[in-house]
N, C-alpha and C positions, 0 to 999 in steps of 0.2 A: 820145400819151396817148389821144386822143379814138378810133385806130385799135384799141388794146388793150380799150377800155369798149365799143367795137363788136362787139367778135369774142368778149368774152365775153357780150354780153349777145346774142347770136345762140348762143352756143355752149347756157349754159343752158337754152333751153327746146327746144334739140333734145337735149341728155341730156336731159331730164326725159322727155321722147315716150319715148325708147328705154328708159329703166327701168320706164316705165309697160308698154312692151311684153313687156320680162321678165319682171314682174311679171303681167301677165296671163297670157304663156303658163306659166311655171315656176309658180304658185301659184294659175291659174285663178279673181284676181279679174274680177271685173265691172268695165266702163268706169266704174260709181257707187261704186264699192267705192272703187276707184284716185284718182279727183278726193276721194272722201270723207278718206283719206289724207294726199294733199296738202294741200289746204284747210284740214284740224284741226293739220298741222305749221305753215300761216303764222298760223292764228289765236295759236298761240303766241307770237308776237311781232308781234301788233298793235300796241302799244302803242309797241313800238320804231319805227313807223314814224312815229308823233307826235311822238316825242322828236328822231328824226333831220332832219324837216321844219323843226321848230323851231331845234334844232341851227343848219344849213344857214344861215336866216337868220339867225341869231345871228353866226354868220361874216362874212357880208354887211355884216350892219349896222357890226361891229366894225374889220373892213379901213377899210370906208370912214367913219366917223364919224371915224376919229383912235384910237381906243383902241391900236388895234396900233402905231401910229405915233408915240405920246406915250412907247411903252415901249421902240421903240426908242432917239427919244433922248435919253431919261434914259440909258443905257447908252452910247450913244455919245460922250454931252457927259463921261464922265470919263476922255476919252482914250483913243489905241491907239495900241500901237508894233508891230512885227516876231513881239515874244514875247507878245504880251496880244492878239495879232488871233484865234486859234483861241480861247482863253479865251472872248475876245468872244462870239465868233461860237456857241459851246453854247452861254452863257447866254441871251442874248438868241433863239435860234429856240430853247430850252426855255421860256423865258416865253411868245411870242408862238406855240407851237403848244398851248399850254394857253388861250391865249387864242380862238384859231379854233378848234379844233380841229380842223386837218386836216396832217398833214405836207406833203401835198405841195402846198397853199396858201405853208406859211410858207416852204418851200426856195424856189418859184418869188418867193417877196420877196422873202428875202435875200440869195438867191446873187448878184444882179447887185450888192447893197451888198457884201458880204464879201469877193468873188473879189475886184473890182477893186481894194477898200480893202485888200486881201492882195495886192494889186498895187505898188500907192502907198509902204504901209511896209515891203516886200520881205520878208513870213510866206513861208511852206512853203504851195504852191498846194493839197496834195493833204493837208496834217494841218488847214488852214484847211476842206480841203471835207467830209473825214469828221468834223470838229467839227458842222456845218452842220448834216450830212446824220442825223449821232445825235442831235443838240439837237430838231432838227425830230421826229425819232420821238417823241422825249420825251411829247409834247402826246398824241399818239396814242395811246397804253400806259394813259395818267392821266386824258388829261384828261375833264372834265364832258359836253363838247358832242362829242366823238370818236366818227365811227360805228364805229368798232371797239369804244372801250371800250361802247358801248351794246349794242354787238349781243352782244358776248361774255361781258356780264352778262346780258342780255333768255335767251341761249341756257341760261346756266347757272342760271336763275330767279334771282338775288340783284340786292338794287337795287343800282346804279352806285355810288350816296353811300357805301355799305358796300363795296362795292369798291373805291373810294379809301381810304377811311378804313383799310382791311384793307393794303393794299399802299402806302398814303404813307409811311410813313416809310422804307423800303425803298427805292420808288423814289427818295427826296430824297439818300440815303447814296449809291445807287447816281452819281447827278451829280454830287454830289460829289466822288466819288472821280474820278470823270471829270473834271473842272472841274482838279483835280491833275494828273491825271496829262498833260493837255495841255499844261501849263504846265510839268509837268519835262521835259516831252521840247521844247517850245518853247526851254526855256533851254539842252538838253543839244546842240541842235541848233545852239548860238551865231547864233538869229537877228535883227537890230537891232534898236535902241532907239528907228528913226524914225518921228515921230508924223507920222497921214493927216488928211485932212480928208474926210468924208463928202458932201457935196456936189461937190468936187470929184471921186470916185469916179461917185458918179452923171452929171454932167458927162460922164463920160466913155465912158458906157455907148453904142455903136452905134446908130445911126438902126436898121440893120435890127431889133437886140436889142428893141427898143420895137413893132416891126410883130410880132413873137414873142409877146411880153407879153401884146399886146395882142388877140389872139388865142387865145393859151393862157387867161390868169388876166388880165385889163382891170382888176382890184381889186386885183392887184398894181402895176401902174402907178399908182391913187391913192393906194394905200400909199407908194412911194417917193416923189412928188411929194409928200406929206405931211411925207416925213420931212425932204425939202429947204427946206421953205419955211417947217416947221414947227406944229406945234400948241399949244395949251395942257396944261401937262403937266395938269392937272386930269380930262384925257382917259381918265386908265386908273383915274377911281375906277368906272366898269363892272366892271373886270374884278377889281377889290378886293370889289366887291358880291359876285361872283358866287362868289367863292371862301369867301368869308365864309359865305354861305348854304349851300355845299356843307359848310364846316365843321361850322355848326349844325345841320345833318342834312336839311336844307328837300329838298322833295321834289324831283325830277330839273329836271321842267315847270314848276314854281317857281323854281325856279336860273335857268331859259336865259330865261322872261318876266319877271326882274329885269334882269338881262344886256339883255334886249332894249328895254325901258322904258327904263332908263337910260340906255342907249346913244342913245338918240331923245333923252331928256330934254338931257344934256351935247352933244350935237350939235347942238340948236338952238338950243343958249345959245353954242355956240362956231362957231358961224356953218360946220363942216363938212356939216351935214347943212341944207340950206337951206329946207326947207320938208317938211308930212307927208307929202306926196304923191311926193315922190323916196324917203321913208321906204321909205314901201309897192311902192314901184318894186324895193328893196332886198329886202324881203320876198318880192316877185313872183319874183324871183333865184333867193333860195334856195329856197324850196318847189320851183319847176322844177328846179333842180340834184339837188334830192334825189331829184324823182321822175323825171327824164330817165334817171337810171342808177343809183345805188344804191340805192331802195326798190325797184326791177323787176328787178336781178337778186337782189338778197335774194327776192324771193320766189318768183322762179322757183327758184332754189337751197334755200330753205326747203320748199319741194315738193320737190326731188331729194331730200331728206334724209328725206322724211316717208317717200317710197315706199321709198327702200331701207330704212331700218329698218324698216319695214312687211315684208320680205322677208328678214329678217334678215342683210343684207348684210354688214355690219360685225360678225358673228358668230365671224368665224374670227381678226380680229387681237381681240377681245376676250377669245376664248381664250386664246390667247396670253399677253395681260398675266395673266388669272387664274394661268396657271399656273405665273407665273416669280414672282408678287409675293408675298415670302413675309410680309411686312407691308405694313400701311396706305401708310405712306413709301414702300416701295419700289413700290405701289400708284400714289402720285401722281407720283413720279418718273419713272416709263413714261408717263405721262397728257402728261407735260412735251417727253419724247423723241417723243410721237406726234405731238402741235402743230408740231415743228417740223419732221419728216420730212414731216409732209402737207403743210407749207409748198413742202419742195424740193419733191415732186410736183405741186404745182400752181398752185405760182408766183401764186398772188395771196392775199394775206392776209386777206381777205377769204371767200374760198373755203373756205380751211383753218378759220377760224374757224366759219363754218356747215356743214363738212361729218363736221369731225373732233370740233368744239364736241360736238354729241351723244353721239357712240363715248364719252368720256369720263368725261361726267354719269352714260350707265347704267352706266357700270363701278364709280363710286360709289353710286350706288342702286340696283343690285343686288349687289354686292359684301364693302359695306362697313355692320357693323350698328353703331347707334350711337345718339343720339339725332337727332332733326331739328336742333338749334340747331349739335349740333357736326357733323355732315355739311352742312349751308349753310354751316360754316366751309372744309369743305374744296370745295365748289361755288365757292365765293370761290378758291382756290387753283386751282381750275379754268380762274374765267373770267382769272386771271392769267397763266397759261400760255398758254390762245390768245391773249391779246393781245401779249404780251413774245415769243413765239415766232411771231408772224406780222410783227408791226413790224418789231419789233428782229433776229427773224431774218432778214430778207429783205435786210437791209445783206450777209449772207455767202453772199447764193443770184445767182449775175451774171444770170441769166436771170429774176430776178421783174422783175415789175413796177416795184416802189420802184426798184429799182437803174437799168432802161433808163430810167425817166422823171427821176431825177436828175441819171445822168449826161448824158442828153442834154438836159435844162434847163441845166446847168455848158457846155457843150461851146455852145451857141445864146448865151449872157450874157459865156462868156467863151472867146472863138475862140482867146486865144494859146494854148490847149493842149487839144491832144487826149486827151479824158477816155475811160477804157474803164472801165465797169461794177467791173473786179476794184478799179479806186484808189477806189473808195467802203468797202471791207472794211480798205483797208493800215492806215489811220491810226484806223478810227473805234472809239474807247477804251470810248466811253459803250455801244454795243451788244455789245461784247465783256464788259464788267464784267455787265451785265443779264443776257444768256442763261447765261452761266455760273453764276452767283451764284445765281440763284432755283434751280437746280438741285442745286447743291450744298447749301444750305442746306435743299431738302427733303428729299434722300436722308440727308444726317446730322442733322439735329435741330437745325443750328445758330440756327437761323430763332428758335429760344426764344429769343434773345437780342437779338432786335428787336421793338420792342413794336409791339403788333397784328397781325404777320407769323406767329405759330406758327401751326404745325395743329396739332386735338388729338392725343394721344397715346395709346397701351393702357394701359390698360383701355379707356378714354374710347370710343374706335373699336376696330372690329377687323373683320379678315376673315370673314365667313363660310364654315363646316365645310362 
């Protein structure tokens, strides 16, 4: 993992040199022209870097106070057998990566609970891990504190809270259905009725798997000793706040310094967080996390982005959509197809998000005339497609990122089986119903029949002659 966030964030700012250098020979700007470019592309999402700092420790604080850890067992105290261990296993890293907001935070929790507890009551090793491994995306797509959903709201100007609100009920049906469909194929699979014990799972986790942990993600290892030893379930009313507050419409920065208040408040009443000053220790964490690697290659990437379309680089696949889209829909349905093509290309979702996020936005405003309220509904549909086809697509690309750093998270937690990147795609139900779904329902109109998911319609919108 730490090798991939090195070689991209070396990679970044030597593409950026070299676009700067096309850019001045092909277009003969000035060395001040070229910074002036970049610079006005990251001012565009200032603000996401504040959210994401916060984010960060928001994370921090929650792993380790007990929040994440009180929700796991409530979930785990109502039992698990053979056929309810993938069940489990999405619900619970659906919760708890809405809680962190980081997928590959809550897979590096869980997997050492699930694989082995998918051990213990004899589940399906590889439909227990694509439950996991789509649960964990889950958070990522939706949730509040997710530097994806931030960045891919920050790129398409609409706030976050309106980008849940626009795409929650959707995403909820979309789990749903997943939450089913693991459970008929669990029982079609005739797998037993024998109930685990969670502690004993942990128990049973490798000396080396903890030198792993402990190394990779250290606030996963307090997370699972939390979950062993136990907390007070009162632990996850942070995470009741915060959702709360996202409901009422409370502003981004307001959400994560409830979250994070709280979280301090319930942790020195429950004796997890022992004092302010380990607090702030916790803070100290996340702020570096953010800016060790994801605030530095967003912005060296947010500069790549400024200068090529400064040079009109992305001119020729825009054409392209202009001329196949003979309506709006068929408009945002190409927008959909490109998010996840620029995914296979460049294998980190993150990338595709800041590189392709743009392409898309001008393709609606310049494209599409209408009014502002109803084209920021479809910016909304925008920044959905980068995140549901950078997440979620990345479970079906074996060479991203998500897929190498899951499978070999599974493959370090739990050595009795040799995990390869494709057994992350075989079973995972919940990333299959997502990509597909959001597509289909924009190309046909189905989407009207989920509330808050429509985009407007013609008259309302339309192409421009």
């Amino acid at each position: 993992m730490v090798g991939i966030k090195l070689d991209f964030l070396i990679a970044a700012p030597i593409s950026t040199i070299y676009v700067a250098i096309i850019a001045w020979l092909t277009e003969k700007f000035s060395f001040n022209e070229i910074v002036e470019k970049a610079v006005n592309s990251v001012k565009e999402i200032q603000l996401v870097f504040f959210i994401l700092m916060l984010a960060y420790a928001m994370a921090e604080a929650f792993m380790a106070s007990g929040v994440g850890a009180s929700i796991i067992i409530m979930s785990l105290n109502l039992g698990l057998t053979g056929k309810t261990i993938a069940v489990t296993g999405i619900i619970v890293t659906s919760v708890l990566s809405i809680t962190i907001g980081t997928s590959w935070g809550t897979f590096a929790a869980c997997a050492p609970i699930f694989l082995w507890l998918n051990h213990i009551v004899g589940g399906n090793i590889l439909l227990t891990l694509g439950a996991i491994a789509g649960g964990a995306c889950f958070g990522d797509n939706i949730g509040l504190i997710s530097d994806t959903t931030v960045v891919s709201s920050g790129i398409q100007k609409v706030e976050v809270i309106h980008r849940i609100r626009h795409q929650g009920v959707w995403s909820l049906g979309c789990l749903i259905v997943g939450i089913i469909t693991f459970y008929v194929v669990s029982v079609m699979m005739g797998l037993p009725n024998i109930s685990g014990n969670v502690n004993e799972a942990i128990n049973q986790i490798p000396d080396n798997v903890w030198e792993v942990l402990k190394s990779e993600r250290e606030s996963a290892i307090i997370l699972l000793n939390q979950v062993k030893d136990g907390v007070p379930l009162y632990m996850c009313l942070p995470l009741i706040f915060v959702l709360i507050s996202a409901i009422k419409g409370f502003p981004t920065l307001a959400c994560l310094f409830i979250g994070i208040i709280s979280s301090l408040v319930f942790g020195l009443i429950s004796g997890t967080i022992p004092n302010i000053s380990e607090f702030l220790d916790l803070m100290y964490t996340g702020f570096s996390s953010a800016g060790a690697s994801v605030i530095i290659m967003m912005m060296w990437i947010t500069a790549f982005g400024g200068i090529m379309g400064s040079i009109n680089a992305f001119e020729p696949l825009s054409r392209i959509v202009k001329r196949i889209s003979k309506n709006v829909r068929q408009l945002m349905f190409y927008n959909g197809v490109f998010s996840i093509l620029g995914n296979v290309a460049l294998a980190d979702e993150m990338a595709q998000i800041v590189t392709i996020g743009p392409i898309i936005k001008n393709l609606v405003d310049e494209t599409v005339e209408g009014s502002e309220e109803e084209k920021y509904k479809l910016r909304l549909r925008n920044g959905c497609f980068s995140d549901a086809m950078g997440v979620f697509g990345s479970q079906f690309i074996p060479w991203h990122t998500y897929t190498v750093f899951f499978t070999g998270i599974a493959s370090f937690v739990y050595p009795l089986y040799e995990f390869r990147p494709t057994d992350i795609m075989k079973y995972n139900f919940l990333s299959i119903i997502v990509v597909i779904s959001i597509l289909i329902l924009t190309l046909t109109g189905l989407d009207k029949f989920i509330p808050l998911f429509n985009i407007p319609e013609e008259p309302k919108v339309k192409l421009k002659k």
